[in-house]
C-alpha positions as CSV (number, residue, x, y, z in Angstrom):
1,X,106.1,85.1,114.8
2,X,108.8,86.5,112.4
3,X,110.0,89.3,111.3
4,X,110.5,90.4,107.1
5,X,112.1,93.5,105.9
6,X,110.8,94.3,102.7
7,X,113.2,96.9,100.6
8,X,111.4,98.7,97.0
9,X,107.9,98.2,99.6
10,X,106.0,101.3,98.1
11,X,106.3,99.6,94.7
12,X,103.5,97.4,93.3
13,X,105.6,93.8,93.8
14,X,106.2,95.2,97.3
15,X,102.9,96.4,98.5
16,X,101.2,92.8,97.2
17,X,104.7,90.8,99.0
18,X,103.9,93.5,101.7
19,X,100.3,91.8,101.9
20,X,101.3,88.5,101.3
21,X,103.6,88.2,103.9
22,X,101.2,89.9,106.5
23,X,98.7,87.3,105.4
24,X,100.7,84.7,106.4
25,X,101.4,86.2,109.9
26,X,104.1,87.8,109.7
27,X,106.0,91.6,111.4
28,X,106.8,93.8,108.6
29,X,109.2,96.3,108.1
30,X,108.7,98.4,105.1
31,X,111.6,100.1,103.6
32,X,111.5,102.6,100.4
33,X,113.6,105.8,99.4
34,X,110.3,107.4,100.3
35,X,107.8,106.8,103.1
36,X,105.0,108.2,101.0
37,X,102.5,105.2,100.6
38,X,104.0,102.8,103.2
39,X,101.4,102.9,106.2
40,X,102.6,101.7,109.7
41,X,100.3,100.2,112.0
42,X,100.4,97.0,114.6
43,X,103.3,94.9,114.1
44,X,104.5,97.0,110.6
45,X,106.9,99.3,110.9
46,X,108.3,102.2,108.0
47,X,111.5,102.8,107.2
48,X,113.3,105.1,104.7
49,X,115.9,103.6,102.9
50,X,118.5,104.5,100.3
51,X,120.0,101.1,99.1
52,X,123.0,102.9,97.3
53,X,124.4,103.8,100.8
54,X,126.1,101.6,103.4
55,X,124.8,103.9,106.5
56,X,121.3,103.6,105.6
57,X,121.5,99.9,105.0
58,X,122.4,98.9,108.1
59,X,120.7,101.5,109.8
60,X,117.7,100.2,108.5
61,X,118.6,96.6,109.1
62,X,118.7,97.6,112.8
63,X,116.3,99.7,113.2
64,X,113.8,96.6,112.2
65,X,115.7,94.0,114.6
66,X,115.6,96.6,117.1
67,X,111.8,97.5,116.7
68,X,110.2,93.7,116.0
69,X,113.0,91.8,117.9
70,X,114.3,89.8,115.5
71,X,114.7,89.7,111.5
72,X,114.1,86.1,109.5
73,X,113.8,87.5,106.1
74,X,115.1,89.9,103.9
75,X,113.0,90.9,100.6
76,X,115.3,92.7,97.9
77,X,112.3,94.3,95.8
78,X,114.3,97.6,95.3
79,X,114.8,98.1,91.5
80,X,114.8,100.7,89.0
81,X,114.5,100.2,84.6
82,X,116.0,102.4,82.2
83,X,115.2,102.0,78.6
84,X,118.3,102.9,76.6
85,X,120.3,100.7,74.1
86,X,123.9,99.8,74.8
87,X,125.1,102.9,72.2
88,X,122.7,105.3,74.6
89,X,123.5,104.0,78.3
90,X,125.8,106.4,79.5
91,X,128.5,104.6,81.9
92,X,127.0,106.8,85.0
93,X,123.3,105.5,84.4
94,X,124.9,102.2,83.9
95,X,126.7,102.2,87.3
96,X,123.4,103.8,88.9
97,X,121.1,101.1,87.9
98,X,123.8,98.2,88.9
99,X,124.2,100.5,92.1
100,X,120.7,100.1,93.0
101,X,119.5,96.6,91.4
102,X,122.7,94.5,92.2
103,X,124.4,96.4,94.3
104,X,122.1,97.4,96.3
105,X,120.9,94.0,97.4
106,X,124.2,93.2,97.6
107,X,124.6,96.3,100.8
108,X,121.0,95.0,102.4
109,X,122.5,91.1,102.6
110,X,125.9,91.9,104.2
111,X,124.0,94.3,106.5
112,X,121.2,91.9,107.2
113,X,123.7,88.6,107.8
114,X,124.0,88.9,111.2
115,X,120.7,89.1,112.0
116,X,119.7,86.5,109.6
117,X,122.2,83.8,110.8
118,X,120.6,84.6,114.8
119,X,117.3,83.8,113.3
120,X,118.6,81.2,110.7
121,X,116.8,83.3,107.9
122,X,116.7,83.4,104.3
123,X,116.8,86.4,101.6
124,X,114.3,86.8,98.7
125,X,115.7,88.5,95.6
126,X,113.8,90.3,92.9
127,X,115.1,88.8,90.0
128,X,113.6,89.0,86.4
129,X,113.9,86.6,83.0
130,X,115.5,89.8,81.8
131,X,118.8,88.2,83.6
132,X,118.6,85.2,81.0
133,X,116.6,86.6,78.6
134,X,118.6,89.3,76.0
135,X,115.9,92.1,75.0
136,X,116.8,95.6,73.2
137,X,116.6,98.7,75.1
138,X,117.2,97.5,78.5
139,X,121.1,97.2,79.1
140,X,121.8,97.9,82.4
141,X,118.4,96.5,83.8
142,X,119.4,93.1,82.3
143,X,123.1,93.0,83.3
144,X,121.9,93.8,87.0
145,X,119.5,91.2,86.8
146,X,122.0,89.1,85.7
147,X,124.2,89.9,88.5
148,X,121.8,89.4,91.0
149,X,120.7,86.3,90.1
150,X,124.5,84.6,90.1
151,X,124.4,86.7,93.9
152,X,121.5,84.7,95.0
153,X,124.1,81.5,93.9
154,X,127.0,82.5,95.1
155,X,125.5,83.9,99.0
156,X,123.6,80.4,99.0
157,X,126.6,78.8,98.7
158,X,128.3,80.6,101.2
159,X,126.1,81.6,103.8
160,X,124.0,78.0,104.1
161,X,126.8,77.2,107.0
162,X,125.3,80.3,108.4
163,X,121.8,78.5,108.3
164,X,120.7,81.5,105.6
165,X,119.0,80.2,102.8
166,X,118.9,82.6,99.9
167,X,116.8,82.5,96.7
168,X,115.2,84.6,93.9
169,X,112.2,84.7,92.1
170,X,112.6,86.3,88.0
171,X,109.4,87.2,86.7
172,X,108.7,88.2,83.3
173,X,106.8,91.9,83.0
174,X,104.8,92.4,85.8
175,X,102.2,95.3,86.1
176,X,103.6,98.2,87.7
177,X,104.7,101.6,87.6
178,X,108.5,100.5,85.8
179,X,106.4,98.3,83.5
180,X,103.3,101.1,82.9
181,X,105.1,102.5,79.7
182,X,105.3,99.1,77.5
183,X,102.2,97.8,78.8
184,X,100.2,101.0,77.6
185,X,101.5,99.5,74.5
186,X,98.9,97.4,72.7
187,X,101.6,96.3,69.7
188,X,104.1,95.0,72.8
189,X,101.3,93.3,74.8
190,X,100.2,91.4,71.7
191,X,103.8,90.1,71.2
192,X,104.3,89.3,75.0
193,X,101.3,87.5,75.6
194,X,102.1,85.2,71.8
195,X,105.4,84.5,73.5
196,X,103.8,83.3,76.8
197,X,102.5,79.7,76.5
198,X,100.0,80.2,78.8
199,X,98.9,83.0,77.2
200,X,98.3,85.1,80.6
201,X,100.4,87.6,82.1
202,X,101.9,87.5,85.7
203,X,100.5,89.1,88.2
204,X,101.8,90.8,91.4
205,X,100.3,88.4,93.8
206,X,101.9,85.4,92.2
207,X,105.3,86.5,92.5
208,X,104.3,87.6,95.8
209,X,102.8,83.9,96.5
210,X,106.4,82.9,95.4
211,X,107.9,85.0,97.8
212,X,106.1,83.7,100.7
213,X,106.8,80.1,99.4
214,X,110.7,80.3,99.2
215,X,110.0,82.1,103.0
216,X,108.5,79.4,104.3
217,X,109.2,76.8,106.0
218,X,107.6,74.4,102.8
219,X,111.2,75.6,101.4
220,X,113.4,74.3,104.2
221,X,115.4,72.7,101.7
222,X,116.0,75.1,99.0
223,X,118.9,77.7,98.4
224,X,120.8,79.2,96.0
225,X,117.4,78.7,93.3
226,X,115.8,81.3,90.9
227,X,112.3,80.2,90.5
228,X,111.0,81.7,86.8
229,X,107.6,83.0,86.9
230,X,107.2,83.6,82.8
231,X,104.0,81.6,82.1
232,X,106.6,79.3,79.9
233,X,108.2,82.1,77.7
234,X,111.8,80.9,78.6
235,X,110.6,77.7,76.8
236,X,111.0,78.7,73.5
């Protein structure tokens, strides 16, 4: 049985990757910057986390080795969105969200390598289309996205002599509590769903069926990929 840390867990992705991953057999450790709506129980442990500072990292990164064992994955779902044009970002919410999104993942890999290369893991990053995809109003969500993706590259690259595969998965809007604003929106879901081929929006379970995939075994062979979940809107 392994082991999955699971960072942003309280939020929607998290909670379905969360069940997912539990699904499939898996211990879970379930870090957020708040405990409230993370339930421990047999084999899943809680753990709060703030991914904008080294200490807790790797405190947290312990703490779950220590408790389950081991640790064979690492799930970056931490993330924060602020809607703000370039002329309106101020450089400190800039630097907060790249502190959290990128940055952030960035703390949780270097604390989690050790542990990883033991277990020959892999890492999961919660990317979006947003990192490939230029839309107004969300500056510092999409640079960090951005940045995270080329991480996912550039620890593949380095860490597969570790035996650590690392990946993301970028899905367009999602439901969720960042997303609840523009999907009350019936004007921007119209547009959205026009721009989707498929014509059907994603859904937390199938990025968290994505998660699981790249965490399996079925996925031996891949690194350093960022498997788009947009229902064919990068097409256009």
């Amino acid at each position: 049985m392994t082991t999955a840390l699971i960072t942003g867990a309280a939020g929607a992705i998290g909670q379905a990757i969360a069940a997912a991953l539990g699904a499939a057999g898996m211990r879970l450790a379930l870090a957020d910057s708040s405990l409230a709506g993370l339930d421990a129980g047999e084999g899943i442990t809680t753990h709060r986390l703030d991914v904008t500072d080294d200490d807790s990292c790797n405190a947290v990164v312990s703490a779950a080795a220590q408790a389950h064992g081991e640790l064979s994955l690492l799930v970056n779902a931490a993330g924060i969105m602020v809607r703000r044009t370039a002329l309106e970002t101020d450089v400190a919410t800039f630097q907060h969200v790249l502190d959290v999104n990128l940055t952030g993942a960035y703390r949780m890999a270097k604390a989690a390598h050790a542990a990883l290369a033991d277990s020959r893991g892999s890492i999961v990053s919660i990317s979006s289309t947003h990192a490939f995809l230029a839309a107004k109003n969300s500056l510092a969500y999409g640079v960090s996205k951005a940045g995270l993706s080329h991480l996912t590259r550039l620890l593949a690259l380095e860490w597969a002599a570790d035996g650590i595969r690392v990946n993301a998965v970028a899905p367009t809007v999602v439901p969720s509590a960042m997303t609840e604003d523009v999907l009350a929106d019936p004007a921007y879901v119209s547009r959205k769903m026009a721009a989707i081929p498929l014509g059907a929006p994603i859904a937390t379970e199938h990025v968290a069926a994505a998660v699981a995939y790249l965490a399996s075994s079925a996925a031996a062979s891949t690194t350093g990929q960022i498997l788009v979940l947009d229902g064919g809107e990068s097409l256009a």
